[in-house]
N, C-alpha and C positions, 0 to 999 in steps of 0.2 A: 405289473409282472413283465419281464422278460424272455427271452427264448434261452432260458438258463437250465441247463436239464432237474437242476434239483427242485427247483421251483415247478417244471412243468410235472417232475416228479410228484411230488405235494400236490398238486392238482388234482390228479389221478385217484391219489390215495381219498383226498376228503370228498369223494363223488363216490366213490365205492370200495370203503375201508375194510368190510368184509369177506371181500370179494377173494379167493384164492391169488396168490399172486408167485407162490412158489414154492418148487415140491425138489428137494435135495434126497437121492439117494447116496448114500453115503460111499460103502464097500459091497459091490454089487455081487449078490448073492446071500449074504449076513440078513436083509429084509429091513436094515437100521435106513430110518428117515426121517426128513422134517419136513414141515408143511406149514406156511406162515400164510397169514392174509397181507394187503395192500396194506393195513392199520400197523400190523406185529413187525413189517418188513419196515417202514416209515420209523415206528421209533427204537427199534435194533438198528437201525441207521443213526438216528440222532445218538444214541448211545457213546456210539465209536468217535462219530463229529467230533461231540463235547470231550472224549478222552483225547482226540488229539488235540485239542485246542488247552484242554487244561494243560496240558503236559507241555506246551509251548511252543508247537509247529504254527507256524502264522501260516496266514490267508497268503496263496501265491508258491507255498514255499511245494517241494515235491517230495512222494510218500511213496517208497516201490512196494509192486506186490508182487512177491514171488512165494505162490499157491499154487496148489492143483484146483481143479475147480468145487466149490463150496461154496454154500450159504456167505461164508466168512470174505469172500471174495467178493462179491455183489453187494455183500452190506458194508462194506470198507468202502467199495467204489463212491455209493451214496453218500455213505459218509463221510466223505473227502468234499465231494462236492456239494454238500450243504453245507460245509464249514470253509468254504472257498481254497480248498489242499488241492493241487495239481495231484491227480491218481496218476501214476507209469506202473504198464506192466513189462515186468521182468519171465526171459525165458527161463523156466525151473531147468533146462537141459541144459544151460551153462554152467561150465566150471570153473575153476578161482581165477584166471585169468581173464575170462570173459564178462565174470561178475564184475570185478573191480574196476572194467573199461565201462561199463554198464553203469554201474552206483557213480564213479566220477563225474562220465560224460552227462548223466541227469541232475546230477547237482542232488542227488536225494541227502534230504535231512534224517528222515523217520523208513524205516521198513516192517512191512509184515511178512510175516514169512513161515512157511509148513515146519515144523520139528526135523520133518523131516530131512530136510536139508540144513540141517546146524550146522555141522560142520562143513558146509563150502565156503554159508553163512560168514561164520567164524575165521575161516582161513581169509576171507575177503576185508574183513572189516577193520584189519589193524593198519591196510593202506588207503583207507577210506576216511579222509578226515571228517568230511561233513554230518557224517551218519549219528544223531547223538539219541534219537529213540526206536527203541524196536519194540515189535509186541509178536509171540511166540501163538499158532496156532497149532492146539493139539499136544499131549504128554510129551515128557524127556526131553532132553536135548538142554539140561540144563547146565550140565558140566561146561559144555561150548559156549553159549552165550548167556552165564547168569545173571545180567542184569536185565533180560530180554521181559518186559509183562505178559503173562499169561495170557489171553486173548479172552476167555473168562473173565480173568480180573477187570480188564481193560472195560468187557462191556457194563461190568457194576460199578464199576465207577463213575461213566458219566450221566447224564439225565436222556430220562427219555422223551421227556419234550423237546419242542424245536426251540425257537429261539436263537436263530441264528443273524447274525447279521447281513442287511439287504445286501443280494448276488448280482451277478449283471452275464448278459448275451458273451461280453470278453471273455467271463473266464474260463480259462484254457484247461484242454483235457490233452492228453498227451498218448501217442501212441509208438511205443518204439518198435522197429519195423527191421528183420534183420535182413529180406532180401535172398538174393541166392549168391549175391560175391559183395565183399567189403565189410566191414564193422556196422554194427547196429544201428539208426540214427533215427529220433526221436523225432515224430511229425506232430507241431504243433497245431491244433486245432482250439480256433473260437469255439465256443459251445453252441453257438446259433448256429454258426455254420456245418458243424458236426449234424446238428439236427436234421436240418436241411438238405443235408448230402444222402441220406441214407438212414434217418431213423424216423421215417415217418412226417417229419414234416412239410417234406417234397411230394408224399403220396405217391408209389408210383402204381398206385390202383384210387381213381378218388381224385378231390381239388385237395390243393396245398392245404392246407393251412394257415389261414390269413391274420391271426392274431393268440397270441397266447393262450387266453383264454378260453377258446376254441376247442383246443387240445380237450380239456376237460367235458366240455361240452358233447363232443361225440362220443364220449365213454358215457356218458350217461346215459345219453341217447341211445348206445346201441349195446348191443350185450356181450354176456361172454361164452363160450363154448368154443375159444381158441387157445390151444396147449402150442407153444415152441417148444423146441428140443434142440438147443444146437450143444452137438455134441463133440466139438473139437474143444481142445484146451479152451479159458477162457484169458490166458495169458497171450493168446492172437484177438488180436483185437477184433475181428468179425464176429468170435462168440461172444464177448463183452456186445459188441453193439448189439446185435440177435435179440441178445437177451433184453436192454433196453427199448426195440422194436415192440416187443412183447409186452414190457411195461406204460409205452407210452399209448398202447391202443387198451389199458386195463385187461390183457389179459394173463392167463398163465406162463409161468415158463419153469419148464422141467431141466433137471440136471444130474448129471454122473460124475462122478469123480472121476474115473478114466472110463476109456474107450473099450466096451466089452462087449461085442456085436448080440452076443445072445443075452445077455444083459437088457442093451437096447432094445431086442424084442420085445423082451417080457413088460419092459415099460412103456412101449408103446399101447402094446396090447391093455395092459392095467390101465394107464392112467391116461388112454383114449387120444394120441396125440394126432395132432392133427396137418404139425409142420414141424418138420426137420430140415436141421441144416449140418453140410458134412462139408470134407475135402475131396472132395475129387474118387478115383479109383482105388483108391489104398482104403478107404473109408466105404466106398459101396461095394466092393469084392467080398472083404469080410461079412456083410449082410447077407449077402447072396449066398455065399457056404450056408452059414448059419441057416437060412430060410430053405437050405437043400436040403441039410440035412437034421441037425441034432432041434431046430426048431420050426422044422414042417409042421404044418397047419397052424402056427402063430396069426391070430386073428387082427388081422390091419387095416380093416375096414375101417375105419378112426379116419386113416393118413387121406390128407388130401394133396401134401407137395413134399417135395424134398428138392432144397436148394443146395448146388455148393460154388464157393468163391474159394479164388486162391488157386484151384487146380480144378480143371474140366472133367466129368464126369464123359467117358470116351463116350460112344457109338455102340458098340459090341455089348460095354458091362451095361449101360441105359439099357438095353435090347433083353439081356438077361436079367434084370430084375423086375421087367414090366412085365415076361412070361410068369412071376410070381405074383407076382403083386401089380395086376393090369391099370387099376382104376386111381395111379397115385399119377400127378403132373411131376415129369421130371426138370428142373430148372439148373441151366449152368450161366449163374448169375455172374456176369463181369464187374471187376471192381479193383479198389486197392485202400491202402492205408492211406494215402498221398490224395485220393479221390472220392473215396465213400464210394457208392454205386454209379454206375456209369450205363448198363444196360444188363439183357438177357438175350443169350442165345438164340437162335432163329431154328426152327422147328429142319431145316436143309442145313446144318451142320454139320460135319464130320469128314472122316480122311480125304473123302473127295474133294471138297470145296471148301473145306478148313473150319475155324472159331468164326461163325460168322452171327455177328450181334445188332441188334436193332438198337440204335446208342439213344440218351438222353437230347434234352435239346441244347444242353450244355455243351456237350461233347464234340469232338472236332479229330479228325486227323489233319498233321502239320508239318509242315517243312521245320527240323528238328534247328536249323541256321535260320531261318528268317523269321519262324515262326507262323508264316501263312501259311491258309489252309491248301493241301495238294487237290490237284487234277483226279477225277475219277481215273482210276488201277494204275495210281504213281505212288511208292511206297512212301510212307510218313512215319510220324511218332502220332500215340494218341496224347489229346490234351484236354482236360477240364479249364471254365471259367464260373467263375461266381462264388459259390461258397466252395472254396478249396482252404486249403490248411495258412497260415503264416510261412511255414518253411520249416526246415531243420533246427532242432533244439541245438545250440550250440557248433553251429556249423553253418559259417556265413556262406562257405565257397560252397558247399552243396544246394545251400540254397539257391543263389545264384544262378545255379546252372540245371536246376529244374524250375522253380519259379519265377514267372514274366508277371508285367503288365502289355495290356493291348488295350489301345482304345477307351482307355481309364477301367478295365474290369483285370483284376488278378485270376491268373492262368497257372496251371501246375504241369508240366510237361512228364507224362507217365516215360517208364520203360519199356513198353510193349509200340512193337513193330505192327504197322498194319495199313490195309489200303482202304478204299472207299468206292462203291461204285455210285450210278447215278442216283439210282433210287435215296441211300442215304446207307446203308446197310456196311457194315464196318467187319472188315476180316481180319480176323487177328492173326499176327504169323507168330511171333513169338518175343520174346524179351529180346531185346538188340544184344544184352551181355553175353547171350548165350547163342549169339547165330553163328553159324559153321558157316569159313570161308573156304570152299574147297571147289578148285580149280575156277577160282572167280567167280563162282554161282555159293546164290544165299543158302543154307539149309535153316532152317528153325525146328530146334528139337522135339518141339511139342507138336508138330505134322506128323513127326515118323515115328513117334510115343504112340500115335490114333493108332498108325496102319500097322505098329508090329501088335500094339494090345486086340486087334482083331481078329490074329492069332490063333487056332483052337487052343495050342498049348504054353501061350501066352498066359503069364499069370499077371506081371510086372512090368515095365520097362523104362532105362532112362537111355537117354540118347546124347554124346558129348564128342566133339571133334580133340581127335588125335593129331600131330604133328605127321606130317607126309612129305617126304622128300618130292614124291611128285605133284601132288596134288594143294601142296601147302598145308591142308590138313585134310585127314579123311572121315568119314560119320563110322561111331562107332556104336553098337546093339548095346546095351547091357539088358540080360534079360533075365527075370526070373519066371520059372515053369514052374505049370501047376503041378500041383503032389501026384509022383507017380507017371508023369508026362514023360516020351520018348525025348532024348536028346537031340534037336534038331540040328542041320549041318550049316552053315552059314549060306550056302547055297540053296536050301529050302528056304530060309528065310527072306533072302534075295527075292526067288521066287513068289514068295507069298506076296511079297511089297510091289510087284514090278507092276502091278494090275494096278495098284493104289500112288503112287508115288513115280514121278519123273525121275528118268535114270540117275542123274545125278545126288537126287535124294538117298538113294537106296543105301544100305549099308557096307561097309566094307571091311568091318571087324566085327565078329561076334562074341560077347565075353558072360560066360552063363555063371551066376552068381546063385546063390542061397536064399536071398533076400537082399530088397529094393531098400537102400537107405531114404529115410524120410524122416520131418521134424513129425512131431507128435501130432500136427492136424491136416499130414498127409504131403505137404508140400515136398518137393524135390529137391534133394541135397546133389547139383548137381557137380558141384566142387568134388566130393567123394567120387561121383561117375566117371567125372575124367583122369581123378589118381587112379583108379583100378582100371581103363580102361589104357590106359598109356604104360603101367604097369603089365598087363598082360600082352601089348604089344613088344615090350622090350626082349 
């Protein structure tokens, strides 16, 4: 056996086939769910396998999934990768022009996909040459795409044994990654190395993992009375992984179909979770209403952590949900698609002294041109080596110019800005795409995101550099205010920052919005930030 996740999958299952392995609430509130063990989820996997392979997607070839999150999601994923199908997830919030760059740029042969989305489905597929099988999860939508298989049909017809042909560490799982500027691009990942990076094989509590079989071996060994919950799309690839974390230690993993804060309660509470994982402030704000008001006294004695990647959990919102809920560990896990996990935030975080993380022993900050490591408090890029991805799907020049070799080991040069001091401890300032050059000094938006969300009547905020005849560009607020909050004057806000943030940080346009644009697992859409903040400057 191999570090092949289906195999180490199958591992899992024949050590502890009974064992709960996954609890899907459907339309939250309705009380509709399912509930499979480690055995039911294994050959509902083989099921889908054997329907793609009879239908004649080969081994290698790529299968999108564009879902909301379901059962039907995670048993496809398996079942790609027991029948050796590269699984790509596709965002459900793109539209026909975003799809079609999306289905091209991956070469996808076969898609599955929600009803609900038929017709974008549909609109995208007559410029889609390669696409020759689909399977349809969920009623309707047949008028649009009627050659499409039921997703029913699809699982009675294959077998539910395995029987698959021998996998290998190679094969590749794909993650498409859209970023916050530019088109989509697909980071290949070995499966070993996927492993490795962030699903348990690395440990980052515990020894690696020294051999396949191993994997199995401490499921057996040790028990279960660990529920996950990650509760962003499963179309970001951190919930897809989450959720495989959850499977490779045999334990549970819980799910919702979308993001319902008071929803989430109630499932925490029922079904005793234990670890959650979100995006950032957009995802714990709504919890903390919720736990104010319409679901005080929700019993959450269960929770022992809640992680999120992708976007920081500020200072202020941590502060107010530990007044609720004292006894959970809060974690703002660093990472990316391009790197798996990289570290966790250091307990002295926040507007004062920044993202500051206690990084892996992979990890490195780099002169972004020579690629050597900088001097302690000399700005760099951060960088992984070892089990990092191949590169961009179909994108030799991207790759290129994110990944190196040094010293015969492959290196992945992240996005993220940051220094290093002596100790080893890594400060992150923010994405280089997104740094404000105003008046020759750096600004990084997710500094002045901390200090304006500290705010009393901060709900929200994104932060994006405007065009400045003087200044070259200036930092612009966008803010949204809590329900009901006084409208504050740009010189209050000023005010509020000058305690937290060097003058030059501080803000110089304030532009009060409705609501915070953001993709579905909370991340910042900061492209919209700066149309509406350049728009309001005109």
């Amino acid at each position: 056996m191999e570090y092949n996740l289906a195999d180490l999958f199958e591992s899992v299952v024949d050590v502890v086939p009974d064992r709960e392995a996954l609890v899907y609430v459907d339309h939250p509130g309705t009380g509709a769910e399912r509930r499979l063990t480690y055995a039911e989820l294994d050959a509902a996997a083989n099921r889908i396998g054997h329907h793609l392979l009879d239908s004649g997607i080969r081994p290698g070839e790529h299968l999108g999934l564009h879902l909301y999150n379901g059962v039907e999601y995670l048993q496809t994923v398996l079942g790609c990768l027991k029948a050796r199908i590269v699984p790509v997830n596709v965002n459900y919030r793109y539209v026909e022009e975003e799809l079609v760059y999306l289905y091209r740029d991956a070469d996808l042969v076969a898609l599955v996909f929600d009803a609900e989305f038929t017709d974008r489905v549909a609109a995208a597929l007559p410029r889609v040459a390669k696409v020759r099988h689909l399977v349809r999860v969920g009623a309707g939508g047949a008028l649009g795409v009627p050659f499409a298989v039921p997703f029913a049909e699809a699982e009675t017809s294959g077998s539910a044994e395995r029987g698959f042909p021998a996998r290998s560490g190679d094969d590749q799982f794909i993650i498409y990654t859209g970023g916050t500027t530019g088109m989509p691009k697909g980071v290949m990942w070995r499966q070993e190395d996927l492993f490795f990076s962030g699903l348990g094989g690395g440990a980052p509590t515990g020894e690696p993992v020294k051999t396949p079989e191993e994997l199995a071996e401490r499921v057996a060994a040790g028990g279960s009375g660990i529920t996950f919950f990650p509760t962003p799309p499963l179309m970001h690839g951190t919930s897809t992984l989450t959720a495989f974390i959850g499977f490779n230690f045999g334990q549970r993993v819980v799910l919702h179909r979308k993001f319902v804060p008071e929803e989430v309660l109630r499932t925490i509470e029922k079904e005793k979770v234990t670890s959650m994982s979100l995006v950032g402030d957009a995802m714990l704000r709504p919890l903390i209403d919720a736990l104010s008001g319409p679901m005080k006294g929700t019993d959450c004695s269960s929770m022992f952590s809640v992680s999120s990647s992708g976007a920081i959990m500020s200072e202020t919102v941590r502060q107010q949900f530990l007044a609720l809920v004292p006894h959970v560990m809060l974690l703002n896990n660093f990472g990316s698609s391009e790197s798996g996990f990289n570290g966790t935030a250091t307990d002295d975080s926040g507007p004062a002294r920044g993202f500051r993380i206690r990084v892996n022993s992979r990890t490195r900050v780099v002169d972004p041109a020579t690629h050597e490591p900088v001097t302690s408090g000399e700005v760099g890029r951060i960088a992984q080596c070892g089990h990092v991805p191949l590169g961009y799907y179909n994108d030799p020049v991207k790759t290129a110019e994110t990944f190196f070799e040094r010293d015969g080991e492959r290196w992945v040069l992240l996005g993220d800005m940051a220094t290093v001091d002596e100790e080893g401890v890594v400060t992150v300032l923010g994405r280089g795409s997104q740094c404000i050059n105003t008046g020759g000094e750096k600004v990084y938006p997710e500094e002045v995101e901390q200090a304006l969300k500290s705010h009393p009547d901060v709900y929200d905020a994104l932060v994006a550099g405007v065009p400045d005849a003087k200044w070259g560009n200036h930092v612009a607020a966008i803010v949204q205010l809590r329900e009901g909050a006084p409208i504050p004057s740009l010189a209050d806000i000023q005010t509020h920052c000058r305690d937290r943030l060097a003058g030059y940080k501080i803000p110089r346009q304030l532009v009060i919005t409705d609501s915070i644009r953001r993709s579905p697992s909370g991340k910042a859409d900061y492209r919209w930030a700066r149309e509406v903040a350049v728009a309001a400057d005109e």
